[in-house]
N, CA, C and O atoms as a DFTB+ gen file, in Angstrom:
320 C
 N C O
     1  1       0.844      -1.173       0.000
     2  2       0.000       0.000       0.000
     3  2       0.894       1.244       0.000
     4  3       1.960       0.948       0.540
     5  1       0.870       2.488      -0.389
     6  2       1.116       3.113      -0.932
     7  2       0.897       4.851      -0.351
     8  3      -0.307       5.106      -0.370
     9  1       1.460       5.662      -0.020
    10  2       0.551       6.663       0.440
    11  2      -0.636       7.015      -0.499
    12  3      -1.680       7.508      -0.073
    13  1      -0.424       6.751      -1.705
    14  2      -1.542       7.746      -3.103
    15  2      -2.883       6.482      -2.930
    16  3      -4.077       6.643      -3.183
    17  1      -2.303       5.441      -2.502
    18  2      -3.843       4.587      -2.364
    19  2      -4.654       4.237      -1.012
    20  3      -5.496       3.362      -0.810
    21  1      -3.898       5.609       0.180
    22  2      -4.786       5.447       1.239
    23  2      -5.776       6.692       0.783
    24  3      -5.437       7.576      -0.003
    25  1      -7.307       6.569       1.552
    26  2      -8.354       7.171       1.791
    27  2      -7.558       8.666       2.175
    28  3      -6.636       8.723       2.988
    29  1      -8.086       9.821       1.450
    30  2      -8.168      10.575       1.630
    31  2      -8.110      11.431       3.174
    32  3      -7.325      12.239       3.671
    33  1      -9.505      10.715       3.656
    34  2      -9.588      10.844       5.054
    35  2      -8.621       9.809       6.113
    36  3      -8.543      10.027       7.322
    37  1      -8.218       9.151       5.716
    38  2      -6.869       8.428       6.694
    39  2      -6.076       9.192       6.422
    40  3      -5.852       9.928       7.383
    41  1      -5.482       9.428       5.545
    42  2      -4.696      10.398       5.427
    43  2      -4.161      11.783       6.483
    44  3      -3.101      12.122       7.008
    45  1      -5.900      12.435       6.411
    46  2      -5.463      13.625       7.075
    47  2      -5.780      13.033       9.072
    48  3      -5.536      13.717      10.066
    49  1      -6.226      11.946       9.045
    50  2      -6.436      11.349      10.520
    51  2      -4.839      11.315      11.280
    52  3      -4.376      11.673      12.362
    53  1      -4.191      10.498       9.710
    54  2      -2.782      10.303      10.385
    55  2      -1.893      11.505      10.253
    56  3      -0.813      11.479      10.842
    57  1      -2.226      12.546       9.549
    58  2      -1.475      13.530       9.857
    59  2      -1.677      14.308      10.686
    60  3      -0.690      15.000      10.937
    61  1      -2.990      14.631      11.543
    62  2      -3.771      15.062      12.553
    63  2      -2.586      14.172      13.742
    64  3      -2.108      14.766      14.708
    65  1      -2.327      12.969      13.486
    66  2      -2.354      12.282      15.089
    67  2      -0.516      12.725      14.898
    68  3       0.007      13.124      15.939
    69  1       0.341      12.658      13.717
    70  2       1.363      12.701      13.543
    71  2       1.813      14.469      14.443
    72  3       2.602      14.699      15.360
    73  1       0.870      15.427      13.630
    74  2       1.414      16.701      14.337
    75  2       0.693      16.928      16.052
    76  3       0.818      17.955      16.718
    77  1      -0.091      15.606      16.499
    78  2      -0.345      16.090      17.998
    79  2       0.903      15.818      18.404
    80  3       1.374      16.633      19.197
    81  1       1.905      14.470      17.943
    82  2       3.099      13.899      19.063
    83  2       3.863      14.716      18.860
    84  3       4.196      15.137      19.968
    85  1       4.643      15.497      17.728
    86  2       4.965      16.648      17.646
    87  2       4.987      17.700      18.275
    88  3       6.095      18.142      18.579
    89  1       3.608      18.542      18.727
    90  2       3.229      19.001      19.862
    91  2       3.450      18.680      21.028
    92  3       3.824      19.599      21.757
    93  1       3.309      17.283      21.652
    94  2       3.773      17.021      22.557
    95  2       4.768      16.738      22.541
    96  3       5.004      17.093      23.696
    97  1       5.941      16.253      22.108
    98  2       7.107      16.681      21.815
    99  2       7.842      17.675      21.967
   100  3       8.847      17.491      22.652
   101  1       7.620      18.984      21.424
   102  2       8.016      20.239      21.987
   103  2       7.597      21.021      23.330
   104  3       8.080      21.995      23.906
   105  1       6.390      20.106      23.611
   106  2       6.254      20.786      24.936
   107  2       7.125      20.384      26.230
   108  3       7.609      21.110      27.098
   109  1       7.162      19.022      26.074
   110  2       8.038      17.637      26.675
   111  2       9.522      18.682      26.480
   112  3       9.848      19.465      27.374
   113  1      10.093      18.580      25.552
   114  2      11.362      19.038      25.787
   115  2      11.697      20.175      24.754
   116  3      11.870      19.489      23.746
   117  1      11.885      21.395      24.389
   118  2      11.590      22.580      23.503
   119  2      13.037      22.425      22.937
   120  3      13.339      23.330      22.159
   121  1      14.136      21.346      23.183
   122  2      15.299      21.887      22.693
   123  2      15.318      20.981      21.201
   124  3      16.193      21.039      20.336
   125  1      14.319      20.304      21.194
   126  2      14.115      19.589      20.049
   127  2      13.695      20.330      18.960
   128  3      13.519      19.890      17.824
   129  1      13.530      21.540      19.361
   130  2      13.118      22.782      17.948
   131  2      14.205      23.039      17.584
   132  3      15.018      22.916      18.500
   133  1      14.798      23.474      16.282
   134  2      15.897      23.781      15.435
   135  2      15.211      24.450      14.685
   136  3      14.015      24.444      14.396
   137  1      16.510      25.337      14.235
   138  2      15.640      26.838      12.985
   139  2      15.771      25.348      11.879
   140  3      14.784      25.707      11.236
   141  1      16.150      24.125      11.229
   142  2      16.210      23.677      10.134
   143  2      14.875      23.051      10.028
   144  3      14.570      22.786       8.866
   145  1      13.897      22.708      11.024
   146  2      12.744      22.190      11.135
   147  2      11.472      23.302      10.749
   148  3      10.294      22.984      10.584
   149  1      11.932      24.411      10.673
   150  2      10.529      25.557      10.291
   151  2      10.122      25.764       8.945
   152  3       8.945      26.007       8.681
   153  1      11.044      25.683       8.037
   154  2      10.491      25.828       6.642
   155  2      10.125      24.717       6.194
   156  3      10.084      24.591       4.970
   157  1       9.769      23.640       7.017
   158  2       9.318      22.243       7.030
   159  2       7.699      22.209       6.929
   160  3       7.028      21.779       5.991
   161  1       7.204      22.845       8.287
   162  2       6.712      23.321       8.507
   163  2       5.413      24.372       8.146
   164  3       4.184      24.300       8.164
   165  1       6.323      25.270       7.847
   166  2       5.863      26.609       6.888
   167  2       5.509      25.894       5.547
   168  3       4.317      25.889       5.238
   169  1       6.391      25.298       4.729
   170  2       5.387      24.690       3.308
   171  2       4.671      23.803       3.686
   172  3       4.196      23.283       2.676
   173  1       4.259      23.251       4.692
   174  2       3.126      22.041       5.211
   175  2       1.821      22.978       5.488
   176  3       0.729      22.437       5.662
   177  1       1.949      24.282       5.523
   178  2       1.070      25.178       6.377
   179  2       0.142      25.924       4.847
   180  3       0.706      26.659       4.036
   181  1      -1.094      25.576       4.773
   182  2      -2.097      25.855       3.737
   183  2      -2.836      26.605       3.893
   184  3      -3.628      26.697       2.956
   185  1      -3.068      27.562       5.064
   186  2      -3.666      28.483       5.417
   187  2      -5.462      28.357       5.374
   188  3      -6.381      29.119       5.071
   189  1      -5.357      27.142       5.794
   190  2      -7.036      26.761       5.853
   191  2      -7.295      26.567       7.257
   192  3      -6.476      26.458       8.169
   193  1      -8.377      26.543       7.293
   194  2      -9.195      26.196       8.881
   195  2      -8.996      24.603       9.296
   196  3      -9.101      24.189      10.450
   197  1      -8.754      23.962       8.384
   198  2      -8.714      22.585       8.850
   199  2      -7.348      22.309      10.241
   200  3      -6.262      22.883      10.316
   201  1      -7.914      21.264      11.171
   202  2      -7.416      20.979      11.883
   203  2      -5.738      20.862      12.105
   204  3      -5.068      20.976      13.132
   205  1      -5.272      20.532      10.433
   206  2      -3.625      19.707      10.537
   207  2      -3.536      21.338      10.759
   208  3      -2.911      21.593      11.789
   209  1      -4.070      22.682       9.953
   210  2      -3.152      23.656       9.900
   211  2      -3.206      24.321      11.460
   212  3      -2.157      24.545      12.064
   213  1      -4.286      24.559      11.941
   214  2      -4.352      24.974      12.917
   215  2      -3.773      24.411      14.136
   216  3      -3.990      24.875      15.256
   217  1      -2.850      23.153      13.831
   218  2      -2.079      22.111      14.790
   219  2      -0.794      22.519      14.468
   220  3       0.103      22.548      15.311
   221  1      -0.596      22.927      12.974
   222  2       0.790      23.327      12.472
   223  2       1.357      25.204      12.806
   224  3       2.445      25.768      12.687
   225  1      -0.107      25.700      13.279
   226  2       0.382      27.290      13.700
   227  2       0.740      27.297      15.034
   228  3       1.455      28.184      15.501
   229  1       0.006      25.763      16.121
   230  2       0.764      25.747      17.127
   231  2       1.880      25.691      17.382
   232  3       2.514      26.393      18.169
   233  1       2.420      24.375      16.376
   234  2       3.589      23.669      16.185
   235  2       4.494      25.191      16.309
   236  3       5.265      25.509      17.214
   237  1       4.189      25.833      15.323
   238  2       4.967      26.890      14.967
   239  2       4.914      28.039      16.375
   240  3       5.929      28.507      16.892
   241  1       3.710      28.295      16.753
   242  2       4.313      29.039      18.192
   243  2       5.182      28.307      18.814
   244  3       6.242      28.894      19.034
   245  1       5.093      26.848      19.308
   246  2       5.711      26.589      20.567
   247  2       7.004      26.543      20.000
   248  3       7.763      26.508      20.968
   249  1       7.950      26.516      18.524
   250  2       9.034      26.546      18.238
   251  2       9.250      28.100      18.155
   252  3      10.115      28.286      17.300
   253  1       8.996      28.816      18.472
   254  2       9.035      30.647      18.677
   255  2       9.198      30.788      19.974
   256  3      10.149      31.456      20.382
   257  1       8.369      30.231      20.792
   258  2       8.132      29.965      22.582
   259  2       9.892      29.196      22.804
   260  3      10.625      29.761      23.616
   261  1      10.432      27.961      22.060
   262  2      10.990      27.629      22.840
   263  2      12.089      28.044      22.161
   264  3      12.891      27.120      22.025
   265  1      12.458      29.114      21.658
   266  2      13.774      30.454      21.242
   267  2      14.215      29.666      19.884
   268  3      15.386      29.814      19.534
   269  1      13.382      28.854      19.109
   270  2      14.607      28.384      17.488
   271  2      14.201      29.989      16.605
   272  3      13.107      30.535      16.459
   273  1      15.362      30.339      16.209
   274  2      15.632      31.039      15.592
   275  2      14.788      31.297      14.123
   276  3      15.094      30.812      13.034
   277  1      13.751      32.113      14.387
   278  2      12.868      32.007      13.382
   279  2      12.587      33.210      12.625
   280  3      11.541      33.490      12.039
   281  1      13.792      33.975      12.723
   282  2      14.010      35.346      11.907
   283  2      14.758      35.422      10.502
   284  3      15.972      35.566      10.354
   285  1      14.061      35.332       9.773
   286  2      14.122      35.113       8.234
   287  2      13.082      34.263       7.323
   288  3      13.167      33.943       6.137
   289  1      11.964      33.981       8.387
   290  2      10.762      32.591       7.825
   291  2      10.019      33.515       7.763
   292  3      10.206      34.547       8.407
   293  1       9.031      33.327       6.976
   294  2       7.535      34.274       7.049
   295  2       6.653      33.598       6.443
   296  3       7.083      32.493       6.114
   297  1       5.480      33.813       6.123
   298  2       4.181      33.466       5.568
   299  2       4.042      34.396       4.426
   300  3       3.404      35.406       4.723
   301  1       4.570      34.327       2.877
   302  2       4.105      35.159       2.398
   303  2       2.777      34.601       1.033
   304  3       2.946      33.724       0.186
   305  1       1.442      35.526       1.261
   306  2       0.516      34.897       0.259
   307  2       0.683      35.500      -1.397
   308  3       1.077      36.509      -1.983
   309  1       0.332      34.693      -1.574
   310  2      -0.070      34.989      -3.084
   311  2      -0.696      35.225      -3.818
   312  3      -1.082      34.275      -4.499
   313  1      -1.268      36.768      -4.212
   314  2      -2.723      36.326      -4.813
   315  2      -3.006      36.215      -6.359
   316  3      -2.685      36.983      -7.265
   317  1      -3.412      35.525      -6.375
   318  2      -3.620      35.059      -8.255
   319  2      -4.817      35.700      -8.779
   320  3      -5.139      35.539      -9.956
């Protein structure tokens, strides 16, 4: 099996459960944030209401909270 032939919705279940341990992860120990992990991040981040993103703007405070160097990253949109 394949990632392109799981369900849509498994999909975003397991990426939902993937960025909670993450979360808990950085809360557990913050030195596990590195500035090389944010533009990881930042292109994972779709600017929708759905759950993964709004798990991924946490992600992204608590790596701001726990001092990785995040001066030179930004959010910039695009409008077409």
């Amino acid at each position: 099996m394949t990632y392109h032939s799981l369900p849509q919705m498994c999909v975003c279940v397991i990426l939902e459960a993937l960025l909670d341990l993450l979360i808990e992860l950085v809360i557990l120990d913050g030195s596990v944030c590195t500035r090389d992990h944010y533009p990881i991040w930042l292109s994972a981040y779709t600017a929708s209401m759905s759950q993964a993103d709004q798990k991924l703007l946490i992600l992204l405070y608590l790596y701001e909270q726990a001092g990785a160097n995040t001066i030179g990253f930004r959010l910039v949109t695009i409008k077409l």
